[in-house]
BAVEX-952335 format. One record per residue: residue in three letters; residue number from 1; z, y, x of N, C-alpha, C in turn. Coordinates in steps of 0.02 Angstrom, whole numbers. Layout:
# BAVEX-952335
ALA_NUM_Z_Y_X_Z_Y_X_Z_Y_X
...
//
This chain:
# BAVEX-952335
UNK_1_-6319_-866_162_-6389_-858_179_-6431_-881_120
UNK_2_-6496_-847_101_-6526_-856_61_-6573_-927_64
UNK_3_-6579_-948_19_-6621_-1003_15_-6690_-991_6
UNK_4_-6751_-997_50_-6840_-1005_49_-6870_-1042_18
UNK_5_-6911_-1061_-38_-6952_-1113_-49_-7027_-1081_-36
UNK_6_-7058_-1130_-40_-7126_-1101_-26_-7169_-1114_-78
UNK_7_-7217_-1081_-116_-7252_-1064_-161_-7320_-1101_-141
UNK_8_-7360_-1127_-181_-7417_-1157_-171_-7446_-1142_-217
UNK_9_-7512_-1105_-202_-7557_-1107_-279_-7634_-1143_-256
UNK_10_-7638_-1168_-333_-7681_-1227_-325_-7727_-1212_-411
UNK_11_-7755_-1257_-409_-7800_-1259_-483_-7784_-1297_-518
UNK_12_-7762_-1287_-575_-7740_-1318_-639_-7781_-1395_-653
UNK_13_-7828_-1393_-618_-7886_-1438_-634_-7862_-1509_-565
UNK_14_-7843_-1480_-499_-7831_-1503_-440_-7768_-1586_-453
UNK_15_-7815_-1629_-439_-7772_-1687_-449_-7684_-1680_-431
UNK_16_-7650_-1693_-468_-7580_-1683_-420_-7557_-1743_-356
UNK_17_-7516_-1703_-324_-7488_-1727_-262_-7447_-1744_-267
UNK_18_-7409_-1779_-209_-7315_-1801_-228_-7288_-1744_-181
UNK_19_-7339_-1709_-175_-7303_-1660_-113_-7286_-1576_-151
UNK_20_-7317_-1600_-217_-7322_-1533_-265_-7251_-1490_-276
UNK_21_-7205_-1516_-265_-7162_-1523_-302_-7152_-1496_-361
UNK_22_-7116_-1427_-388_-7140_-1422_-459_-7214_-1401_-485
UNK_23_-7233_-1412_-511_-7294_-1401_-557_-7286_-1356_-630
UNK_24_-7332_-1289_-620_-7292_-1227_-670_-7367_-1209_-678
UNK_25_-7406_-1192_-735_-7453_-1165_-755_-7440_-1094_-769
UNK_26_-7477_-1041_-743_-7465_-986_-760_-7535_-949_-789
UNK_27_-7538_-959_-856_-7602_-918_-873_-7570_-923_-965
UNK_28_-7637_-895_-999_-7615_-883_-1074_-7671_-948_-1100
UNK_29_-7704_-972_-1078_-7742_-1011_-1107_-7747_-1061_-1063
UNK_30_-7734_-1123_-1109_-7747_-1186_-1079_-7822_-1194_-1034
UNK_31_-7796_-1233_-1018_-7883_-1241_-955_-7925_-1311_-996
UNK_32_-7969_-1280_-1003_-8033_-1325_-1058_-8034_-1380_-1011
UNK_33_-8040_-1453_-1051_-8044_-1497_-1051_-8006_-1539_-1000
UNK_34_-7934_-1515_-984_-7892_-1549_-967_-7841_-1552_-1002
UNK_35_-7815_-1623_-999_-7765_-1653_-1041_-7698_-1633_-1021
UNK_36_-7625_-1626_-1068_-7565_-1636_-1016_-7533_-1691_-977
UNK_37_-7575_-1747_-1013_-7557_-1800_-932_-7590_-1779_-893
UNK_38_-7650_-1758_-873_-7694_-1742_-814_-7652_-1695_-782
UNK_39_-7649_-1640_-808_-7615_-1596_-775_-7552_-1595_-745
UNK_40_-7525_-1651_-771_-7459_-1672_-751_-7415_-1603_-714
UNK_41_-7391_-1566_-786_-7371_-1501_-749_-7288_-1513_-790
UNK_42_-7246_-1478_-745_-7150_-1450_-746_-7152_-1393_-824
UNK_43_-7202_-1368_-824_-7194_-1298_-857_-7260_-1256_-879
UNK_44_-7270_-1224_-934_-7332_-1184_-943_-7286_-1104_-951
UNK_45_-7285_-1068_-915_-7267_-1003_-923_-7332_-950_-953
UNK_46_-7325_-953_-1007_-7384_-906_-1048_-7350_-834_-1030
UNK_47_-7305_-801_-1050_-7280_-755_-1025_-7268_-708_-970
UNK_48_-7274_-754_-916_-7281_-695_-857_-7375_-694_-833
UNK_49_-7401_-723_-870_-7481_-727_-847_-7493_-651_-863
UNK_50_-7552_-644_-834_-7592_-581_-853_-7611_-579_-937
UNK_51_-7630_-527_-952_-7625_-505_-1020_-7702_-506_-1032
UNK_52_-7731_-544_-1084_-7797_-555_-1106_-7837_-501_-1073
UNK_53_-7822_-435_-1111_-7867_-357_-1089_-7865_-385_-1032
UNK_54_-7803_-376_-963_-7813_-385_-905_-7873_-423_-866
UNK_55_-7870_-494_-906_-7918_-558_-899_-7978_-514_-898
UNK_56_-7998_-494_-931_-8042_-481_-970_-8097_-415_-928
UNK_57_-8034_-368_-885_-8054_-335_-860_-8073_-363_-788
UNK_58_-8023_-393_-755_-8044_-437_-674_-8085_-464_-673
UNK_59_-8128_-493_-731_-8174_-521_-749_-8209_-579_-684
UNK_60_-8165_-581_-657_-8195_-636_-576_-8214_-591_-528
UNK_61_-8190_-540_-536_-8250_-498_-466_-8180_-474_-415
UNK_62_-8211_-508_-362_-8153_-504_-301_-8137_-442_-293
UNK_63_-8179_-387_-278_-8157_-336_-264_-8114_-280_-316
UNK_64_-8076_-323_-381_-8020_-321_-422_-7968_-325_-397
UNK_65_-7988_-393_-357_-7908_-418_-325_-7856_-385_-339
UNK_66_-7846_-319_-286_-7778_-289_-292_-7771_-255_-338
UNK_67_-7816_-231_-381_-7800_-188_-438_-7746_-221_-493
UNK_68_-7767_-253_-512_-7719_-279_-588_-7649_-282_-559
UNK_69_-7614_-283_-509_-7541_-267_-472_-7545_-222_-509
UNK_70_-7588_-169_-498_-7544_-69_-508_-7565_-90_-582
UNK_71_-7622_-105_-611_-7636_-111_-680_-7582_-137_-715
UNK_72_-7561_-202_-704_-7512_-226_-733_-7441_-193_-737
UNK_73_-7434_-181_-699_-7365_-137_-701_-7377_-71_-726
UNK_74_-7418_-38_-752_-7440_-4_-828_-7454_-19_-868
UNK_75_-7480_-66_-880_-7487_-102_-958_-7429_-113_-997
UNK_76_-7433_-96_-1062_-7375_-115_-1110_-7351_-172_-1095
UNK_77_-7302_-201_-1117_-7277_-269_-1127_-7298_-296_-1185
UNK_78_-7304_-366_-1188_-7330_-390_-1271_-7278_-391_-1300
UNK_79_-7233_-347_-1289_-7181_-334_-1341_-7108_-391_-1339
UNK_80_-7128_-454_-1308_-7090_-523_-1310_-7047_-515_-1248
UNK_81_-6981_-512_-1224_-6960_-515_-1153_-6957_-570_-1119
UNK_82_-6992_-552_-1055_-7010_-601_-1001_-6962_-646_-982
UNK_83_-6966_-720_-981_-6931_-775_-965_-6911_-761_-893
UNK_84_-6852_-739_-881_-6830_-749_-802_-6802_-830_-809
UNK_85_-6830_-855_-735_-6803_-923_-705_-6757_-902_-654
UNK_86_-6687_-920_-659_-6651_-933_-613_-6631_-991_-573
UNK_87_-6607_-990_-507_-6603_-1034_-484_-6534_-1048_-435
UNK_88_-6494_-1076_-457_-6436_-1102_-442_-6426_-1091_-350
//
C-alpha cells in the first residue's frame, strides 16, 4: 500500500512551526528581506518553480490561476533537467 503525506503550502515569510515538517521553498528568487535562519527552510528548489516569463505573465491576477498548468506544460524547459525527489 502506498504511503500519503500531506502537503502544506504556506508563505516563505510565515514564522515556522514544529508541525511544518519539511520546509522546501519553491520559487526562482529568494523572498526580499528574509534571512536563511528566518526562513528556517529543508530545501530551495529553484528548478521546479515557474519560469520568470511565467512570473511575469500571472502577474498576481487570480483569474490566471489555472492557466500557467496548460502554460507551463508548453513552455520550453530552461534547458537544465528537473531534480526528481524520491522517496524511499
Amino acid at each position: 500500500m502506498a504511503s500519503t503525506r500531506e502537503v502544506k503550502v504556506r508563505r516563505a515569510y510565515d514564522e515556522p512551526e514544529p508541525a511544518d515538517g519539511a520546509r522546501v521553498l519553491v520559487d526562482r528568487i529568494w523572498p526580499r528581506g528574509l534571512s536563511r535562519e528566518k526562513a528556517a527552510l529543508d530545501e530551495w528548489c529553484k528548478l521546479v518553480a515557474p519560469s520568470t516569463s511565467l512570473r511575469k505573465w500571472y502577474a498576481h491576477e487570480p483569474d490566471r490561476f489555472d492557466a500557467p498548468c496548460h502554460r507551463s506544460r508548453s513552455t520550453p524547459a530552461s534547458g537544465r533537467p528537473r531534480r526528481e525527489r524520491v522517496q524511499p
